[in-house]
C-alpha distance (Angstrom), angle and dihedral (degrees) to the residues before:
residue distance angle dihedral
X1 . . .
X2 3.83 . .
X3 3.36 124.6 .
X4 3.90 136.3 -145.6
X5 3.77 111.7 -41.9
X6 3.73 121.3 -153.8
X7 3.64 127.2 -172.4
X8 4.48 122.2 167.5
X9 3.34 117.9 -124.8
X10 4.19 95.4 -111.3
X11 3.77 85.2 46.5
X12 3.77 128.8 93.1
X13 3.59 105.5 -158.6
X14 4.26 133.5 47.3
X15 3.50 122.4 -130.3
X16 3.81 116.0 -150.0
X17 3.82 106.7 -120.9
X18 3.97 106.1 -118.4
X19 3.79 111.6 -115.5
X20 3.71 98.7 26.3
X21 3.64 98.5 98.6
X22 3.96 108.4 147.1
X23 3.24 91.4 16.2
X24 4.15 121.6 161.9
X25 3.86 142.6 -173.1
X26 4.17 98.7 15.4
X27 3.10 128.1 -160.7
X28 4.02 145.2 158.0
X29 3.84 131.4 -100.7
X30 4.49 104.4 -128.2
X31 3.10 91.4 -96.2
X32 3.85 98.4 56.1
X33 4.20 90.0 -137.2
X34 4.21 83.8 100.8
X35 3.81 135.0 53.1
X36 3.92 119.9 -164.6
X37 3.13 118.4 -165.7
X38 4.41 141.0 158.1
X39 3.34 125.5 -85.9
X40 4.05 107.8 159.6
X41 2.72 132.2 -82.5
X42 3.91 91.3 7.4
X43 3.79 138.9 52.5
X44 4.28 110.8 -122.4
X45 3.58 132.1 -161.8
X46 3.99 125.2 -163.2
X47 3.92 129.7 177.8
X48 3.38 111.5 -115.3
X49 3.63 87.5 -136.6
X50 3.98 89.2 66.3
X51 3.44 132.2 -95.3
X52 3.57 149.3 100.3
X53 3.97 116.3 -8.6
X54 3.97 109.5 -131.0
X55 3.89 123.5 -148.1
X56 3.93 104.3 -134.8
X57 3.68 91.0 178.2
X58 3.67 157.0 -35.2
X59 3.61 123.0 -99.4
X60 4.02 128.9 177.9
X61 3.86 99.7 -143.2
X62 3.83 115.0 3.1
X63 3.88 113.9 -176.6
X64 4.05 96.2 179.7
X65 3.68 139.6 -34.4
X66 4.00 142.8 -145.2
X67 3.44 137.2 -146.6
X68 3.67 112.8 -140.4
X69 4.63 117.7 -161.2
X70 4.09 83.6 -117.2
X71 3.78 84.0 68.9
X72 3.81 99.6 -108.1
X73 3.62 133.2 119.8
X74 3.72 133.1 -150.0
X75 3.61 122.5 -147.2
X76 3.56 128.5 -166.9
X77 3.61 113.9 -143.6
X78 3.34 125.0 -173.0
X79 3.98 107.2 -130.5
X80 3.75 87.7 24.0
X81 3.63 120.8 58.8
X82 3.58 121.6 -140.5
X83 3.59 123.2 -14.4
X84 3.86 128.5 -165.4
X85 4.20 120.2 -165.1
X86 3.49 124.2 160.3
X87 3.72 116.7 -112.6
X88 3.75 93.4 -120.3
X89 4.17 83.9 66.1
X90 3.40 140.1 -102.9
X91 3.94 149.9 130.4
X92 4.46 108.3 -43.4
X93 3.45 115.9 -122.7
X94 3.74 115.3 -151.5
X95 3.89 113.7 -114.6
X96 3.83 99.0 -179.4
X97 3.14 121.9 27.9
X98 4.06 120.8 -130.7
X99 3.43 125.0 -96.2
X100 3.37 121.1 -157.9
X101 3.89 93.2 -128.2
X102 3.94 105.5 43.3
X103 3.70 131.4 75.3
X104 3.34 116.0 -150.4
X105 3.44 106.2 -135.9
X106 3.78 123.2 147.7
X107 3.44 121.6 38.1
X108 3.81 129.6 178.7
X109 3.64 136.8 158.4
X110 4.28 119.7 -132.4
X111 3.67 126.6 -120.0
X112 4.05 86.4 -80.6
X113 3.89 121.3 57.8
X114 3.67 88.9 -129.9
X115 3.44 95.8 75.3
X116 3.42 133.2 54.3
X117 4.38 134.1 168.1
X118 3.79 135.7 -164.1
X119 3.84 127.8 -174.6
X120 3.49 106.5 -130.5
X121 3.73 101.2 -150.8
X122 3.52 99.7 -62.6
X123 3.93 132.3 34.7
X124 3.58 87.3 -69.7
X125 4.32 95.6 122.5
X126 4.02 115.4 -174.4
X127 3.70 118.9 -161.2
X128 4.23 112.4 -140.1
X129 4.10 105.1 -154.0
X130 3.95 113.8 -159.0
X131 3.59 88.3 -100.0
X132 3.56 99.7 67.8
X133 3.67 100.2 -100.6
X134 3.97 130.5 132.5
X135 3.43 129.6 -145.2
X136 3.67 122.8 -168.1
């Protein structure tokens, strides 16, 4: 398997980021200096720049996952819900619970880092606010 590739815009060729063999679902920290990305059972983070890739967590069944400018991420896990971790690591704590029928597949955070929305397969769009609560 191939891992995450990254290339800069004023460059030709992408260099495969050491480390992030296997890798799934990227995507890039706010400040574009960090890509997360999937590697089951755990959610990764590398700096673009190179280095070391850092486990922020484990996670049974990730689908996709969002990094938010307060320095969380959601992930969307399939028999889980919603999870939120910080991006410096630690244990997930479930921010929607599952439902048997929904996928939660697409994830993303609004301008503000109060708010938050996921599809959940379908056009179905819940707003998270910072204090815990769902709209739908």
């Amino acid at each position: 398997m191939s891992g995450c590739m990254f290339a800069r815009l004023d460059a030709i060729n992408a260099v495969e980021l050491p480390g992030t063999e296997g890798a799934m679902a990227p995507f890039f920290s706010p400040d574009g200096q960090w890509i997360g990305f999937l590697a089951r059972p755990h959610l990764k983070k590398v700096p673009i720049s190179g280095g070391a890739v850092v486990s922020i967590c484990a996670v049974a069944d990730p689908i996709g996952a969002n990094w938010g400018p307060d320095n969380t991420i959601l992930i969307g896990a399939v028999y889980a819900g919603i999870l939120r971790v910080s991006a410096n690591g630690g244990n997930p704590a479930v921010v929607i619970h599952p439902s048997p029928s929904l996928a939660y597949l697409h994830r993303s955070f609004c301008r503000t880092a109060s708010h938050s929305s996921t599809s959940a397969a379908g056009p179905a769009t819940m707003i998270l606010m910072s204090n815990g609560d769902a709209i739908a």
